[in-house]
C-alpha positions as CSV (number, residue, x, y, z in Angstrom):
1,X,-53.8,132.7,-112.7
2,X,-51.8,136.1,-111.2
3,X,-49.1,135.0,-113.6
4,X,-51.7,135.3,-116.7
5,X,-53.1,138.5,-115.0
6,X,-49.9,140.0,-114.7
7,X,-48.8,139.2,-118.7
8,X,-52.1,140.0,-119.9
9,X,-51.7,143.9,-118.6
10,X,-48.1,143.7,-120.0
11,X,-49.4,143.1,-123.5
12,X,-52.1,146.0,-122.8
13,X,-49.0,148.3,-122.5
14,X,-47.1,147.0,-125.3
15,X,-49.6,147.9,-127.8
16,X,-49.3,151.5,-128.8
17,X,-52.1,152.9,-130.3
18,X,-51.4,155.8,-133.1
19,X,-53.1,159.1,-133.2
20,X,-53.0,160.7,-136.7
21,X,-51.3,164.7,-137.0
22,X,-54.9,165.3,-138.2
23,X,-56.8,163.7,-135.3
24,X,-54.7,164.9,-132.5
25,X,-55.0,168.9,-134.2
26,X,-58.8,168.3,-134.4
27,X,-58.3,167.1,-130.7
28,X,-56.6,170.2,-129.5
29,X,-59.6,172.3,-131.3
30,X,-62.3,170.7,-130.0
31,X,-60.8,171.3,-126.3
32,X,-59.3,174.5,-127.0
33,X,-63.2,175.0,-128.3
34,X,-64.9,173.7,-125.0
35,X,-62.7,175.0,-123.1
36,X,-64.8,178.7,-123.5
37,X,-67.4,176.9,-121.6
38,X,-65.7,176.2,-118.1
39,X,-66.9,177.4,-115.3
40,X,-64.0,178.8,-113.0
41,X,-64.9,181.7,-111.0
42,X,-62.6,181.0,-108.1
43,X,-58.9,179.9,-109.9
44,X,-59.8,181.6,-113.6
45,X,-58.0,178.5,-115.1
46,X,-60.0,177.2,-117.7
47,X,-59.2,173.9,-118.7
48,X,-60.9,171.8,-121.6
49,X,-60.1,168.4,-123.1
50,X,-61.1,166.3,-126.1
51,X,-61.3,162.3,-125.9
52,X,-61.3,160.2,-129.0
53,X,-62.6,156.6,-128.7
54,X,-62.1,153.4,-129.9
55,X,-65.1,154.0,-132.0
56,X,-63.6,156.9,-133.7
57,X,-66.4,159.4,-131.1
58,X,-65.2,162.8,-129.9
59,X,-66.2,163.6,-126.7
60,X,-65.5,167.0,-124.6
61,X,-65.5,168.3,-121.5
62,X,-64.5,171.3,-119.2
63,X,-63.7,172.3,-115.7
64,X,-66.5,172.9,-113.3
65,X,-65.5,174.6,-110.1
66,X,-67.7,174.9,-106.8
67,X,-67.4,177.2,-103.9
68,X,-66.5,173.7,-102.2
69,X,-63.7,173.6,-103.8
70,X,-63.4,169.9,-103.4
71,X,-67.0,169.1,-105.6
72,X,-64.9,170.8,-108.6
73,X,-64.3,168.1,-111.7
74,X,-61.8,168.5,-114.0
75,X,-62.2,168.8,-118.0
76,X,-60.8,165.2,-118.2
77,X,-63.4,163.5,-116.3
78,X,-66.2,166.0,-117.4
79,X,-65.2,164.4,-121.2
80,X,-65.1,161.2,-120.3
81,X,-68.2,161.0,-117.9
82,X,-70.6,162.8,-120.9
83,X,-69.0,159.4,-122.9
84,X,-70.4,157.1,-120.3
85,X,-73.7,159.0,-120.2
86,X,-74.4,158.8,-123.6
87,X,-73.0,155.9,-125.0
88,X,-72.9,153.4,-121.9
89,X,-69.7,151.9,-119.9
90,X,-67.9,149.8,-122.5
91,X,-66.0,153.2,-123.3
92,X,-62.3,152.8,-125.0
93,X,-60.0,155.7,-124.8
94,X,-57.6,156.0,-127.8
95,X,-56.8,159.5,-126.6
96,X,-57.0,162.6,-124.8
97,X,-56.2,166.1,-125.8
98,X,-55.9,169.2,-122.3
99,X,-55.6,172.7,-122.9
100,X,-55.8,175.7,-121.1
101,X,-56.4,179.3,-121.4
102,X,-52.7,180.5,-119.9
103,X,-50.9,178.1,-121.9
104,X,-48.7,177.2,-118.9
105,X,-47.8,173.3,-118.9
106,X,-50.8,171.0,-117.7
107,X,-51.0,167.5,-118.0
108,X,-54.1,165.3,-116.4
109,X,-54.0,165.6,-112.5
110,X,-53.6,162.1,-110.3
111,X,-57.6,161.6,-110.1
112,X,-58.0,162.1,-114.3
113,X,-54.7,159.6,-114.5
114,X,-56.7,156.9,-112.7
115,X,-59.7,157.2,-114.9
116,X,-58.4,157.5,-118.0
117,X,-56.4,154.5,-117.3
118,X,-59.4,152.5,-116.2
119,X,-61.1,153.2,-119.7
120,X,-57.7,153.5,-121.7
121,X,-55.4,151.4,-120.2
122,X,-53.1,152.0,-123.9
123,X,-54.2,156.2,-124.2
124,X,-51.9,158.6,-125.8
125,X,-52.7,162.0,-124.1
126,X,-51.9,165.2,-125.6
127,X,-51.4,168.6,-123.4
128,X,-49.1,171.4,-122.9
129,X,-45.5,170.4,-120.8
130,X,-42.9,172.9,-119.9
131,X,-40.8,173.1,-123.5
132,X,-44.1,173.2,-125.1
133,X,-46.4,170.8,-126.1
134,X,-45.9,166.8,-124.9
135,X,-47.8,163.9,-125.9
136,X,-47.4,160.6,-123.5
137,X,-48.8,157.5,-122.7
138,X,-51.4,156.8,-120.0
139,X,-48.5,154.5,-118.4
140,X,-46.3,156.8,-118.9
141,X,-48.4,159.3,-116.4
142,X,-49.3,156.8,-114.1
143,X,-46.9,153.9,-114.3
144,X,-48.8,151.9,-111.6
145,X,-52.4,152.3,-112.7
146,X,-55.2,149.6,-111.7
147,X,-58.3,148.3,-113.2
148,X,-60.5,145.4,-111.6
149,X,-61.1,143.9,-114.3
């Protein structure tokens, strides 16, 4: 039964899911829009992000800092949570677009890795990397990810 498991996850990576020019641009906007909105009083980075799902939904969310620094949530998971909330848990990430308002590179942190994984286990993400901006796999970013399911 591991042995199943184990191909059954390889198969999940194998199949790459395509993003269109178009879809990843109106991505990037939709962040880049909510982005505006994020609450950062204490770094002034402002971070927004766009998910698309399997159901062809847009979903966005930004940062949300707190003066316990440790309660802040990212744009990432701020998108992906307002998914859950309004259209239930069976949420499938196609992909995710991360922008910021310095332009500096920024790709999902660790925490946003493991949850985009857990509902996009194949995700292209878009965001700004060093030469400019990157696109990747969700494997790619977190190579070792885990779902329990």
């Amino acid at each position: 039964m591991a042995h199943h498991a184990i191909l059954s996850e390889f198969s999940l990576v194998m199949q790459t899911i395509k993003v269109s020019t178009a879809t990843r641009e109106r991505l990037l906007r939709a962040a880049r829009k909510v982005m505006k909105n994020a609450y950062a009083p204490f770094s002034n980075f402002r971070v927004g992000a766009a998910i698309l799902t399997s159901k062809g939904q847009v979903f966005v969310g930004c940062n949300v800092e707190n003066s316990s620094y440790g309660m802040t949530n990212c744009a990432e998971r701020t998108a992906i949570f307002s998914a859950i909330a309004k259209s239930g848990p069976e949420l499938e990430i196609r992909a995710v677009a991360v922008t910021n308002d310095h332009g500096v590179p920024c790709s999902p942190c660790g925490a946003c890795r493991q949850v985009i994984y857990e509902f996009g286990p194949r995700a292209i993400v878009f965001y700004e990397g060093k030469k400019g901006p990157k696109q990747s796999l969700i494997t790619d970013l977190l190579p070792e990810g885990f779902r329990l399911k």
